[in-house]
C-alpha positions in Angstrom: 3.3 -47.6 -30.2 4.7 -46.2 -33.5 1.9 -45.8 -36.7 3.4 -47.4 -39.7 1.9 -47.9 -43.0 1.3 -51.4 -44.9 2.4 -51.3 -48.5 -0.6 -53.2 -49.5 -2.1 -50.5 -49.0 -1.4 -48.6 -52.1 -1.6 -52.2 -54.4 -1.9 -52.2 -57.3 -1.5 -48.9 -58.2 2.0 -48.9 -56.8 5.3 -50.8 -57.1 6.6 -52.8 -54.2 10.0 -51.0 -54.9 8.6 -47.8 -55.1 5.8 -48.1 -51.8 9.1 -47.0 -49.2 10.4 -44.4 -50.4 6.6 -43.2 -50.9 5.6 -44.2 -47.6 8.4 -42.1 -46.0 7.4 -39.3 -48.0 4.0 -39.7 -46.5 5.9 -39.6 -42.9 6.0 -43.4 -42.1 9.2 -43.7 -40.8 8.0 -47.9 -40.2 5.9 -50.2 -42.3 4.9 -53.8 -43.5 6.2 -54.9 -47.0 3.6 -56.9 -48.9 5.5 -58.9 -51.6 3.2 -59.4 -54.7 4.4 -62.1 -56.5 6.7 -64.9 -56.6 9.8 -63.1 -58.5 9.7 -60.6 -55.6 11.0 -63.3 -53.1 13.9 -63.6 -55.6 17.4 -62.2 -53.5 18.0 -59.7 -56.1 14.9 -58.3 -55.6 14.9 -58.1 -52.3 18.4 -56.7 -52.2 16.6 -53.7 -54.4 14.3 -53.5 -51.4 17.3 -53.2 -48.9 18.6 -50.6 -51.1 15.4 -48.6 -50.4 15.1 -49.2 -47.2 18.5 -47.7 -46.6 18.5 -45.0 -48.8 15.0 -44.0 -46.8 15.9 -44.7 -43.4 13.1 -47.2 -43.5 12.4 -49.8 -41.1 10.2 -53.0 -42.2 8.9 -54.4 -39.2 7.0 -57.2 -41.1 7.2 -59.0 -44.5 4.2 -60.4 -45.7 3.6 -62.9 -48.7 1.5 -63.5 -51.8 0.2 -65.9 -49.4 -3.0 -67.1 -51.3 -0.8 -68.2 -54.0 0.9 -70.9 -52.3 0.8 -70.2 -48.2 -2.8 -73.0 -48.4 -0.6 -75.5 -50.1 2.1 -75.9 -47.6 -0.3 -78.1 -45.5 -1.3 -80.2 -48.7 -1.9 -83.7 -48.5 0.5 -84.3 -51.4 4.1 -84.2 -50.4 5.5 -82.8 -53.4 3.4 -79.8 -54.0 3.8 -78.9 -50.0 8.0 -79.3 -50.7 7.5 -76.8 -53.9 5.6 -74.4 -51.5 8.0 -74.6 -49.1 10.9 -73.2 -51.0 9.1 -69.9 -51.6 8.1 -69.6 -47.5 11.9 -70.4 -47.2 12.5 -67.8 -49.7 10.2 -65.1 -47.7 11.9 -65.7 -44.0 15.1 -65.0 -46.0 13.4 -61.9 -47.3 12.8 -61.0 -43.8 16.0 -61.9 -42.3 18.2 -59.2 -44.9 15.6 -56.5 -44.6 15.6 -56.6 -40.9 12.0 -57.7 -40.4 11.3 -59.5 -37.0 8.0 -60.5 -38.5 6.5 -62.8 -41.2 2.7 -62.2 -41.2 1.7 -65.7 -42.2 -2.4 -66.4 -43.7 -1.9 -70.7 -43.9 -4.5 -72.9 -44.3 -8.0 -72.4 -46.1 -11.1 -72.5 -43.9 -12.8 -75.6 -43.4 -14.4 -77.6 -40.5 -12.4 -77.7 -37.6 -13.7 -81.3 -36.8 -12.0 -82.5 -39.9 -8.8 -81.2 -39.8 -6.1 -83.6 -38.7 -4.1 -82.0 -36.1 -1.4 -83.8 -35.7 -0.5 -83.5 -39.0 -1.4 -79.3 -39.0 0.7 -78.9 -36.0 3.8 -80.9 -37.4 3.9 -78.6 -40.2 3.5 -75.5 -37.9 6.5 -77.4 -36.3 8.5 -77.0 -39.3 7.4 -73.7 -40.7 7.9 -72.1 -37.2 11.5 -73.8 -36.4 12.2 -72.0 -40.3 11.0 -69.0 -39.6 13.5 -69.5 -36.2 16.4 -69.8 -37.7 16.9 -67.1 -39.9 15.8 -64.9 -36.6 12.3 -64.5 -37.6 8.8 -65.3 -35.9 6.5 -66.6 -37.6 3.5 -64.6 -37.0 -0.1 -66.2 -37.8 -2.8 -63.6 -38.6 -6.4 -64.0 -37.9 -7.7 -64.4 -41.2 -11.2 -64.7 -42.2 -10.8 -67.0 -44.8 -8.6 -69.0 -43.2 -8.3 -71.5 -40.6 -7.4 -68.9 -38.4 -10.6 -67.3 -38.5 -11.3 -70.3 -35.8 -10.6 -69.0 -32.1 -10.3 -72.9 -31.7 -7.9 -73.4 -34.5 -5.8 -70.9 -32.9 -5.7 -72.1 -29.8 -5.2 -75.8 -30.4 -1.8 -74.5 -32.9 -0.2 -71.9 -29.9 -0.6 -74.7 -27.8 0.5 -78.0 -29.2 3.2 -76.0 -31.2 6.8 -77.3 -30.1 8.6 -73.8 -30.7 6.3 -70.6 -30.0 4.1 -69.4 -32.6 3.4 -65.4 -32.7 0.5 -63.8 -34.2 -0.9 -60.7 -36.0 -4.0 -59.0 -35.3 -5.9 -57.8 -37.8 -9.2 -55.5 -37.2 -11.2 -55.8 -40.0 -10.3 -59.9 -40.4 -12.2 -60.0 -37.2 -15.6 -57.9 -38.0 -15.2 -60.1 -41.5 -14.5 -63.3 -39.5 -17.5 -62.1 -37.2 -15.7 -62.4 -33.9 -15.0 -59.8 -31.9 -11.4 -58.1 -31.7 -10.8 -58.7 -28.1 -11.8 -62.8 -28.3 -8.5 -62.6 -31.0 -6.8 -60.5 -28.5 -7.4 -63.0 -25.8 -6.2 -66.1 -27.2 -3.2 -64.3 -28.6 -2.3 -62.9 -25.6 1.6 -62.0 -25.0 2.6 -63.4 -28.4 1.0 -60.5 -30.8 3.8 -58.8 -32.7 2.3 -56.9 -35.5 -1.2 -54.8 -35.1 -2.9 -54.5 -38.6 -5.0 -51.0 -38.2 -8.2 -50.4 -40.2 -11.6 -49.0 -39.3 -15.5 -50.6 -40.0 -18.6 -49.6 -40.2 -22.1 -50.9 -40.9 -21.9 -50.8 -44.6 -18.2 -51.2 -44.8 -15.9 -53.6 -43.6 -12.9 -52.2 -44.3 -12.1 -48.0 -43.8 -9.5 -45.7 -42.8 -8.6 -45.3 -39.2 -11.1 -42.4 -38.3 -14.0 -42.8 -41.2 -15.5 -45.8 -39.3 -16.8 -46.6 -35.7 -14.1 -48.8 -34.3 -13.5 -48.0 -30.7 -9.8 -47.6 -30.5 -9.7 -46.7 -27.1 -11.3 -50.2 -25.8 -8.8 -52.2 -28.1 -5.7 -50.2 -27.2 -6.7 -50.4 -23.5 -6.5 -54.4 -24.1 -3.3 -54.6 -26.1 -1.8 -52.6 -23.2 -3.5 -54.8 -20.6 -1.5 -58.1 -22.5 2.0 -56.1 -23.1 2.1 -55.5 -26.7 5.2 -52.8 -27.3 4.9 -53.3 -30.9 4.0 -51.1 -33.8 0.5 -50.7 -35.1 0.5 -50.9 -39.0 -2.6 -48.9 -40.8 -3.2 -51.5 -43.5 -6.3 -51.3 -45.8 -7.0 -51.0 -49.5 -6.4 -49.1 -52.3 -10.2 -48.1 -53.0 -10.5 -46.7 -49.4 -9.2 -43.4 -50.1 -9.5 -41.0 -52.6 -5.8 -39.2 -52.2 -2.3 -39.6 -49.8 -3.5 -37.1 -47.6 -6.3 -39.3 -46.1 -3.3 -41.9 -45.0 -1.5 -39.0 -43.1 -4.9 -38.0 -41.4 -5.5 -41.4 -40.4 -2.1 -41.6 -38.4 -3.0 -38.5 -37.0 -6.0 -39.6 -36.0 -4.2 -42.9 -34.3 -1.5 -41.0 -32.5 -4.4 -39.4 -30.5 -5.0 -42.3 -29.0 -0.9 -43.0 -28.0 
C-alpha cells in the first residue's frame, strides 16, 4: 500500500492547482484531488490540473467532487433538477478520465429513513450514474458517509447488490466513528470492491486527527483490508485545522508506513 495525501486536506488555505505540486514537495508521490467548486470541473481547468500532474510526476488515484453542492440532487424527485446535476457528475468522470484517476469518490444521497426510501427508483439512478462512471473507464466509488445514506450498512448493502453494473466503494475512518459504526462492519459489506482508503485518526474528544495523534488501531484494520484483498493506496485525508505545520503530514506517513 502506497501513503498518498488528499488535497482536501490543506482546503481552504490552498489552491486546487497549487495542492500537487505541494503535495509532492511534501513527498506524496500519489493523492486524491478534491475539486472545490463547479468552475473546476470545467475542461480547461482540469487540463491545468494535467499540466501539474505531469510536470510533478503526480499520480491522482481518485477525484472527488463538491459533492454537497449537487451529488444529493441527482436522486431528486424532480426530473429536471436531477438532469442539471447530472451534467456536472458527467463533468467529474471526465475529470477523472484525463487525469488518469481510476476512482470517483462519490457522497450521494442525504440521510434519511431507510424505510422510506424507494429503492427501486435509488438503484435505477445508481444504474445510471455507475454505467457513466463506466464508460469513461472510471468506477464509481461510494464512500461511507456519515451524513449520507451511506452511513446505513443496510443502504449499502441493498445498492452493491441490486446494482446492475458493480458499484465500488471508499472507506473512510473517521465517517465511521462519526457514523457510529465500527470500521470493520464498513469493511465487511464492502468487501473486495474498496478502491480508495481514506486515512485519519480519532480519539475521544476528536473525531477527526492525524494518523499517529489519535487511538485508531491501524494494525486491526490493515489486517482486515488485507484479509478482503485491497492492493490499493491508502489516502491520509483530514482537515486543515488538524495540524499546525507540513511537517505533521510527513510524520503522519511516516507513522503509516510502519505499519506496511
Amino acid at each position: 500500500m502506497e501513503i498518498g495525501l488528499s488535497s482536501a486536506s490543506f482546503y481552504p488555505k490552498v489552491k486546487t492547482e497549487s495542492s500537487i505540486a505541494l503535495m509532492k514537495k511534501l513527498g506524496f508521490n500519489i493523492g486524491e484531488l478534491f475539486l472545490n467548486s463547479p468552475s473546476e470541473y470545467d475542461e480547461d481547468f482540469i487540463k491545468l490540473l494535467l499540466e501539474e500532474k505531469d510536470k510533478n510526476s503526480f499520480k491522482v488515484n481518485s477525484i472527488h467532487g463538491f459533492s454537497s453542492s449537487f451529488e444529493p440532487f441527482l436522486f431528486d424527485s424532480y426530473k429536471r433538477r436531477r438532469e442539471d446535476m447530472f451534467i456536472y457528475f458527467k463533468k467529474i468522470c471526465k475529470a477523472a478520465k484525463l487525469l488518469g484517476a481510476e476512482c470517483y469518490t462519490f457522497h450521494g444521497m442525504r440521510r434519511q429513513d431507510l424505510s422510506f426510501v424507494d429503492h427501486k427508483f435509488i438503484v435505477e439512478i445508481y444504474n445510471k450514474l455507475v454505467y457513466t462512471a463506466m464508460e469513461e473507464g472510471v468506477k464509481l466509488c461510494q464512500e461511507n458517509v456519515s451524513w449520507c445514506m451511506s452511513a446505513d450498512v443496510k443502504f449499502l448493502k441493498m445498492i452493491k447488490e441490486e446494482c446492475q453494473y458493480p458499484l465500488y466503494f471508499t472507506f473512510d475512518i473517521k465517517q465511521s466513528y462519526k457514523a457510529k459504526v465500527e470500521p470493520e462492519e464498513y469493511i465487511d459489506i464492502m468487501d473486495s470492491r474498496i478502491m480508495n482508503f481514506h486515512i485519519n485518526d480519532r480519539d475521544e474528544e476528536n473525531l477527526c486527527l492525524l494518523p499517529g495523534k489519535g487511538n485508531v488501531n491501524y494494525r486491526n484494520l490493515f489486517n482486515k483490508l488485507n484479509e478482503k484483498g485491497y492492493s490499493g493506496s491508502g489516502i491520509i485525508e483530514v482537515y486543515s485545522n488538524n495540524y499546525l505545520n507540513y511537517d505533521e503530514l510527513i510524520d503522519a506517513k511516516k507513522f503509516l508506513i510502519g505499519f506496511l
